[in-house]
Backbone bond lengths (Angstrom), bond angles and torsions (degrees), N, CA, C in turn:
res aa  C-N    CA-C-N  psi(-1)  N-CA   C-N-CA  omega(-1)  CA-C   N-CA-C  phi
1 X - - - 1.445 - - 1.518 108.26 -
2 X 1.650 109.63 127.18 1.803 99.43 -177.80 1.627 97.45 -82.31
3 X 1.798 98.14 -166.40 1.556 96.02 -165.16 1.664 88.06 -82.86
4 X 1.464 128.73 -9.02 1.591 108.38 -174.91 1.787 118.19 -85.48
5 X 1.244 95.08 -8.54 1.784 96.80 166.74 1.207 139.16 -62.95
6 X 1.317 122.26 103.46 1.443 105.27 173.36 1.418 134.09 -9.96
7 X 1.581 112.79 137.68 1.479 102.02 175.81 1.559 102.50 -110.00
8 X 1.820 90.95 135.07 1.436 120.31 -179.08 1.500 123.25 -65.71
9 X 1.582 108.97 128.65 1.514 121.52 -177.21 1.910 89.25 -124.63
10 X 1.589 75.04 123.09 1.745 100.31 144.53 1.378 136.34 -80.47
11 X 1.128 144.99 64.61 2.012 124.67 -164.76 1.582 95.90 -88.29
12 X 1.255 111.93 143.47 1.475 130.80 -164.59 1.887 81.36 -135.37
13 X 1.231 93.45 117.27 1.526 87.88 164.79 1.541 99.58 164.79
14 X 1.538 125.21 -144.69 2.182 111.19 -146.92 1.679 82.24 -163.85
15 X 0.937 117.97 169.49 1.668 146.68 138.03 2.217 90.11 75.22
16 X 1.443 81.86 -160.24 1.723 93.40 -179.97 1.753 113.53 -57.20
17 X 1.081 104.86 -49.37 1.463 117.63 -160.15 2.206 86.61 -59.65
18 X 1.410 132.64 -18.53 1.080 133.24 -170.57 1.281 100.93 -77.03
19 X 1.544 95.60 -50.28 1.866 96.17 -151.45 1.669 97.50 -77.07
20 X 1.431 111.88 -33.11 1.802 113.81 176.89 1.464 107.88 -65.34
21 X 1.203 131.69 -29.32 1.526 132.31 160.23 1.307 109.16 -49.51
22 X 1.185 124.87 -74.24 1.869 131.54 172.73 1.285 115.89 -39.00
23 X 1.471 129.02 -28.98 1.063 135.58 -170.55 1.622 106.37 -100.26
24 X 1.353 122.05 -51.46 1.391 106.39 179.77 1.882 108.29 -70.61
25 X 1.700 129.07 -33.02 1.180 109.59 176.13 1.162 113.26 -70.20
26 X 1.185 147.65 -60.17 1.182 144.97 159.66 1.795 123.35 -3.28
27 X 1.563 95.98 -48.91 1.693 92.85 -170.83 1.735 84.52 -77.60
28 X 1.484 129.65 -17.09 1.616 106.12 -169.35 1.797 118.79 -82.25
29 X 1.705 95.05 8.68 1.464 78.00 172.12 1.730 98.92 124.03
30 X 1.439 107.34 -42.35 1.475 110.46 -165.49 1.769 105.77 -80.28
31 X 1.327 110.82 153.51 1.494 117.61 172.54 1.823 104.20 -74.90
32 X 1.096 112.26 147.04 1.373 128.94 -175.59 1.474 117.99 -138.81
33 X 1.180 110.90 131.12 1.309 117.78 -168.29 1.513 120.06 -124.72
34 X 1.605 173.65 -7.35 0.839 151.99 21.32 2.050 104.33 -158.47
35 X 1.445 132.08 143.79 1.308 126.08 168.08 1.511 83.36 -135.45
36 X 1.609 101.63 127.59 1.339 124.06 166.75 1.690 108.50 -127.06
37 X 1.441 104.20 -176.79 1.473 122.68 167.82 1.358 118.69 -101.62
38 X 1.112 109.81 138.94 1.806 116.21 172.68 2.015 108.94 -52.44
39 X 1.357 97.28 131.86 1.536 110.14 -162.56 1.535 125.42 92.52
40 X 1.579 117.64 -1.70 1.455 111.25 -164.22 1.689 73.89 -82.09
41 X 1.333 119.90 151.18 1.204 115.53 160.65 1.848 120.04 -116.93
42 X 1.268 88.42 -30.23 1.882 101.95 170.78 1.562 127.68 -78.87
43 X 1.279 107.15 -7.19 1.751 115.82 162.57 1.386 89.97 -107.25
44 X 0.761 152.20 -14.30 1.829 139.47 160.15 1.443 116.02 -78.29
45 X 0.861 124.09 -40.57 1.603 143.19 -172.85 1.341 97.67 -63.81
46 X 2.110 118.38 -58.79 1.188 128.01 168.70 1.622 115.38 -40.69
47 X 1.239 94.28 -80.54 1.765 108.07 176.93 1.466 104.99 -27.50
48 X 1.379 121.27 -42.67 1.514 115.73 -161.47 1.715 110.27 -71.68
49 X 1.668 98.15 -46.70 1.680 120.93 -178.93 1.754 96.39 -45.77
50 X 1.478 101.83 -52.08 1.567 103.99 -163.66 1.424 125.28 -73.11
51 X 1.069 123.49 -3.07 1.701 158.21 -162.01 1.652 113.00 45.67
52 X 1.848 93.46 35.96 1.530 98.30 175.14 1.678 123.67 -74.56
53 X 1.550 118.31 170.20 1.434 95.94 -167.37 1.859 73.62 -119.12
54 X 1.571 87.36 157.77 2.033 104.48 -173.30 1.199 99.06 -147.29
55 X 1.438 106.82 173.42 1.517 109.06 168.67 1.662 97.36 -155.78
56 X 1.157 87.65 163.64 1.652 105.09 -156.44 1.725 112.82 -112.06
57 X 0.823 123.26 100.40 1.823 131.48 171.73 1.095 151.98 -173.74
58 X 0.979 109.52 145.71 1.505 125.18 -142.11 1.858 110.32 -43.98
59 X 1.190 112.60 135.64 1.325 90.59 -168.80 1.996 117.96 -74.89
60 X 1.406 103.17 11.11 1.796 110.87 -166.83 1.303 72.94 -79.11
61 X 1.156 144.32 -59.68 1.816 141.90 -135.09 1.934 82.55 -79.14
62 X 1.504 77.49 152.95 2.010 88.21 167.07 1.533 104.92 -80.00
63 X 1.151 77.59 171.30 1.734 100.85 175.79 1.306 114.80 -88.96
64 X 1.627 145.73 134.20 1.331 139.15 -161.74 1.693 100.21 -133.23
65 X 1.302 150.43 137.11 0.940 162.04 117.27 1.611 99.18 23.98
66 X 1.191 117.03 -67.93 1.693 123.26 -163.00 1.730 91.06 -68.07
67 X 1.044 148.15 -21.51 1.349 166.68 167.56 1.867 102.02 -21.50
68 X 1.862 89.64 -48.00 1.874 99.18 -171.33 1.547 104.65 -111.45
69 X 1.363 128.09 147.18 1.146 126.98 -164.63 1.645 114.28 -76.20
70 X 1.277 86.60 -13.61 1.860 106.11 -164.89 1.447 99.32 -156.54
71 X 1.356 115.69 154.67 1.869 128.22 165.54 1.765 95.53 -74.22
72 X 1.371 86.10 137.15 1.337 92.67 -175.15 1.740 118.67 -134.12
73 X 1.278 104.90 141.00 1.629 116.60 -159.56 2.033 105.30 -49.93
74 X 1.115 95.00 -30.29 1.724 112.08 171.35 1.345 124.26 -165.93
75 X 1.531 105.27 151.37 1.073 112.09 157.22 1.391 125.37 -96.52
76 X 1.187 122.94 163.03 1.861 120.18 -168.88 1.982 77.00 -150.44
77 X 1.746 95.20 128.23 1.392 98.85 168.78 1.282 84.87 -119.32
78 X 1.679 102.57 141.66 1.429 121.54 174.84 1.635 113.32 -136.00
79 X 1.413 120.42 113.46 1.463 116.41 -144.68 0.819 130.25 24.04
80 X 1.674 124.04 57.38 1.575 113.90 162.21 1.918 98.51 -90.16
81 X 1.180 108.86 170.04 1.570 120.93 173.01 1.454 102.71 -123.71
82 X 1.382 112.37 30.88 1.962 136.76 -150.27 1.758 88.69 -108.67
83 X 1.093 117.49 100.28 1.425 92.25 -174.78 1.843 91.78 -91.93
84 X 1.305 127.82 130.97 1.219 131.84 -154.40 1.949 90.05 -102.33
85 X 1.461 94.25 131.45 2.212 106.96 173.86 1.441 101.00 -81.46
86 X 1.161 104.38 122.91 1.671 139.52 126.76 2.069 93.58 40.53
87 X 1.412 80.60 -78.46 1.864 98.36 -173.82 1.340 110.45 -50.76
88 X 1.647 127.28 -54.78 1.274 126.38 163.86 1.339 124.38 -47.18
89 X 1.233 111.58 -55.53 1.678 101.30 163.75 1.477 119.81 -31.38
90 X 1.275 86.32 -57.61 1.789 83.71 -154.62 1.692 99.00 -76.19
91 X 1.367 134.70 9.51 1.385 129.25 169.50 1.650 84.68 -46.10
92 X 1.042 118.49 -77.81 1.981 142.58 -175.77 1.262 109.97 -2.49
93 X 1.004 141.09 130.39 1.873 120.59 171.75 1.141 111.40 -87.85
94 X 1.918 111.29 -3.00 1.721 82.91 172.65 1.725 104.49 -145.87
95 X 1.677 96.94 31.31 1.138 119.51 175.21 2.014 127.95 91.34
96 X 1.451 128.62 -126.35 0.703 115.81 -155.80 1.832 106.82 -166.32
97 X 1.246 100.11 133.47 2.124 100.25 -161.31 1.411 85.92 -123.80
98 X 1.365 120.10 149.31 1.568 116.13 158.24 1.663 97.80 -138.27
99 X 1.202 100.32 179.70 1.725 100.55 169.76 1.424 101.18 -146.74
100 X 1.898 96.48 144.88 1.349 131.70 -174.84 1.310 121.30 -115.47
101 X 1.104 125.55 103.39 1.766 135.25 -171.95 1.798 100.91 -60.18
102 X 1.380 115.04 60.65 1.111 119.46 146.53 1.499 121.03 -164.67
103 X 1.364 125.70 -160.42 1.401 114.47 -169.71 1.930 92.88 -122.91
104 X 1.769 99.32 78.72 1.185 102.03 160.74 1.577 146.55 -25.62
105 X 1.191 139.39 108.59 1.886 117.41 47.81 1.695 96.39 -105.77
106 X 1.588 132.45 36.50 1.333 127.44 150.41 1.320 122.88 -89.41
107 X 1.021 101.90 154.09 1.552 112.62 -169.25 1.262 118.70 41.93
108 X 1.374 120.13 84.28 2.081 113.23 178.72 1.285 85.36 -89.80
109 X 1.633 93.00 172.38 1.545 108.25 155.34 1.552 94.96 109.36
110 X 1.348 106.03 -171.58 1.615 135.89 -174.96 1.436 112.11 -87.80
111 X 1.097 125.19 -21.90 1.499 131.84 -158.76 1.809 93.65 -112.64
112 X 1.288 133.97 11.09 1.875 139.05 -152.43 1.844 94.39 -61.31
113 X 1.334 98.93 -43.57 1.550 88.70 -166.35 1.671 111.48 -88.64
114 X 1.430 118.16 -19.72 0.967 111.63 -175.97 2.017 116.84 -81.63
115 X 1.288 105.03 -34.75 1.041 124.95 179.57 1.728 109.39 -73.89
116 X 1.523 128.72 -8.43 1.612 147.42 152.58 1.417 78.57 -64.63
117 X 1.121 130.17 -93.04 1.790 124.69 -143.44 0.901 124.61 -57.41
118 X 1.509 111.35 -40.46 1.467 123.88 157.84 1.902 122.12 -57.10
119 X 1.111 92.14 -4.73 2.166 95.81 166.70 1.430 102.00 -96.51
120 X 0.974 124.56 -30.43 1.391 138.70 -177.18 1.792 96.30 92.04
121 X 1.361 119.79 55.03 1.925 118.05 168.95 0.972 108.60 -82.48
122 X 1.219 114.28 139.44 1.422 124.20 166.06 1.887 118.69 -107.05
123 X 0.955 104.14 -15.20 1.851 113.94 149.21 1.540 102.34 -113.96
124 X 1.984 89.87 130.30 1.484 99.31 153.44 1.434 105.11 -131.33
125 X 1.568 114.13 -125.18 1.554 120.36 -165.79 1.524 107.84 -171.67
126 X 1.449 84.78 -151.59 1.671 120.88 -168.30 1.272 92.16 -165.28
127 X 1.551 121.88 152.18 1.273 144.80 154.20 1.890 102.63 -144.35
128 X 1.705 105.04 143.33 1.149 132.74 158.42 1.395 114.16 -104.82
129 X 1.654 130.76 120.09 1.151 103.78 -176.80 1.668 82.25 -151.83
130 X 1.673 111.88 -173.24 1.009 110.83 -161.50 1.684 112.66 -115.55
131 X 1.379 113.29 120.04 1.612 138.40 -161.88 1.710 86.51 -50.38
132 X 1.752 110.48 127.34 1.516 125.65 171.86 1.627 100.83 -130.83
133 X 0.789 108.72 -174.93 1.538 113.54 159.76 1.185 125.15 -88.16
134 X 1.753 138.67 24.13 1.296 143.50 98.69 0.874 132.72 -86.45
135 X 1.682 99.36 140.23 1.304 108.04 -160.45 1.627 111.58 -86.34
136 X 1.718 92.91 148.62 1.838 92.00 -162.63 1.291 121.42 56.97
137 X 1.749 125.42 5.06 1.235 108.66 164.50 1.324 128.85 -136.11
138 X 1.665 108.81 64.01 1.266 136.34 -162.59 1.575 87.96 -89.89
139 X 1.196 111.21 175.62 1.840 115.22 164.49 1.414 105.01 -87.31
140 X 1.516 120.76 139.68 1.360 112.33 162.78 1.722 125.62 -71.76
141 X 1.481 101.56 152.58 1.611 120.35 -159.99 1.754 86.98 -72.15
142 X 1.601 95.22 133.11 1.693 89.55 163.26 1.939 104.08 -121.19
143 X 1.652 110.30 127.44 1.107 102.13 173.82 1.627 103.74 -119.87
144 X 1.826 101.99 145.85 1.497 93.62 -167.25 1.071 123.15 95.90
145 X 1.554 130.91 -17.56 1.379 124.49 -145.54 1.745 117.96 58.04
146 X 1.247 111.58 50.12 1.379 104.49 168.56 1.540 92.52 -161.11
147 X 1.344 106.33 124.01 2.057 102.04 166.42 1.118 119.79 -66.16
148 X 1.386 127.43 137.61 1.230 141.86 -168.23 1.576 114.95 -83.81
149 X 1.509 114.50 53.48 1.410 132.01 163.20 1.219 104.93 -116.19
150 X 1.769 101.45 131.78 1.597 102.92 164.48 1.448 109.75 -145.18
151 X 1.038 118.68 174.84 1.681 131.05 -161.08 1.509 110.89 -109.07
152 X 1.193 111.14 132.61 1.756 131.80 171.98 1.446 111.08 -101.92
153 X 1.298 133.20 136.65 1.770 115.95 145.28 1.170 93.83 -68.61
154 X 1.559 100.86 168.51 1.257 138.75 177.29 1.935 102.92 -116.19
155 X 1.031 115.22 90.38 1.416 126.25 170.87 1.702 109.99 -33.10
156 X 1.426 113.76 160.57 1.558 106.62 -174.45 1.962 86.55 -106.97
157 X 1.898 97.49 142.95 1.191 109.11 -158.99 1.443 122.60 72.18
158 X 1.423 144.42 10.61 1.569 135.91 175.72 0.960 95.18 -71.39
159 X 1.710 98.16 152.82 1.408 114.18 160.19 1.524 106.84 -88.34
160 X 1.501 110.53 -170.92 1.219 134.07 -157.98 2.287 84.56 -91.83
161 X 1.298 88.55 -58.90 1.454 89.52 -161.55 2.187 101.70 -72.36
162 X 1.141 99.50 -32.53 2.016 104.13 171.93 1.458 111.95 -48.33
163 X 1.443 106.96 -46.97 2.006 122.84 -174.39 1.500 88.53 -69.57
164 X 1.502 120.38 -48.48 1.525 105.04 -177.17 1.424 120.33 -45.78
165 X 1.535 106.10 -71.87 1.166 114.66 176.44 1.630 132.57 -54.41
166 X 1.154 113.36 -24.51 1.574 140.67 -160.30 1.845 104.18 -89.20
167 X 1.378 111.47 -41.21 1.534 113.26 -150.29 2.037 88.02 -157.13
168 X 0.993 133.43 -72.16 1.138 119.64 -143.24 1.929 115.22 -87.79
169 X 1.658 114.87 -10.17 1.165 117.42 -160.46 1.574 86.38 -103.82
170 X 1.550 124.57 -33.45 1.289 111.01 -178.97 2.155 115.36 -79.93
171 X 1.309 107.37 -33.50 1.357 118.03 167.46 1.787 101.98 -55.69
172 X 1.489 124.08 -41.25 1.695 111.86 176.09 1.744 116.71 -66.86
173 X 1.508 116.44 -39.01 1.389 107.74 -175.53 1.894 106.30 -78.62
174 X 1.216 104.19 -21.78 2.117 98.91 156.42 1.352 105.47 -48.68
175 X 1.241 112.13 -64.00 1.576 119.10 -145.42 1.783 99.00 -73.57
176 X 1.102 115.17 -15.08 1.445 116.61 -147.93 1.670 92.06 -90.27
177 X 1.762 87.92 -46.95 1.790 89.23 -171.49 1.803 100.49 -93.96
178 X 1.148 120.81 32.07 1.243 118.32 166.76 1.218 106.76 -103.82
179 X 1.651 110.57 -37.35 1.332 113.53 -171.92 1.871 115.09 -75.52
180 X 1.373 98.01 -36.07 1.411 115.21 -178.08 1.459 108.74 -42.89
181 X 1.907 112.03 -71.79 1.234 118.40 -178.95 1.578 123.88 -69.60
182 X 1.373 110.17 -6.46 1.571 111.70 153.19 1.582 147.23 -80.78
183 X 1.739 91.09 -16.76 1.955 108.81 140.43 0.953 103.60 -64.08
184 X 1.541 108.24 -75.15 1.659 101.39 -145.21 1.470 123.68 -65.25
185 X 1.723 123.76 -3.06 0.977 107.91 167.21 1.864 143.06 -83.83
């Protein structure tokens, strides 16, 4: 790759928050490439509009090298539940960001938003931080000089999946492509 080539992003990840990832890096210039699950249809649909190349599988099967079309400058996981090994990361040259619908090191895990409602919070978040071999407990990415956590209310009565959609899935594809183009530049 010369120095005038785009630098390559992987996002491995499912649902809206995927296909709006592909779509905001993409318009910044960078090549994008996509790993989803069988059934996502709106990060495929995206990928297709964008004339990106992806591949599709199941997340039980491992992940293989031939997986990405090219080594790529990063990965950005954006709703995957994929917890990505050590080795895959480091394909990346400058590693690997995911985002967590809370305001890290609270609430890790799979359950982040449900287990907010269940405290009864009325501020939560987003965190971007950087994929280690614990999970959710990478350091968060700072671009700018500012870490890429920020704060939502939590409405009285939300659901788990409304805060998703409402406040926390659109605050992750900001943070994601804020954080993205603040490596790679």
């Amino acid at each position: 790759m010369s120095k005038n080539d785009p630098r390559r992003v992987a996002v491995v990840g499912c649902s809206w928050l995927a296909a709006e990832t592909l779509v905001r890096i993409a318009a910044s210039g960078f090549e994008v490439c996509l790993i989803t699950e069988p059934g996502e249809r709106k990060p495929i649909e995206t990928a297709d509009c964008l004339g990106l190349r992806y591949a599709v599988k199941d997340r039980r099967l491992p992940l293989r090298a031939s997986d990405l079309p090219w080594r790529p400058d990063l990965i950005v996981s954006a709703h995957s539940f994929r917890i990505l090994p050590d080795w895959f990361i480091g394909i990346a040259n400058l590693g690997a960001i995911g985002y967590h619908p809370s305001l890290l090191p609270k609430y890790p895990g799979r359950n982040a938003i449900r287990d907010c409602l269940a405290d009864g919070a009325r501020i939560t978040g987003g965190t971007v931080y950087w994929l280690t071999e614990k999970v959710d407990g990478g350091p968060t990415v700072v671009a700018d000089g500012t870490r890429l956590q920020d704060r939502v209310q939590v409405l009285p009565g939300e659901t788990a999946l409304g805060l998703w959609k409402r406040a926390l899935a659109p605050l992750g594809a900001g943070l994601l492509h804020r954080g993205a183009c603040s490596i790679l530049r």
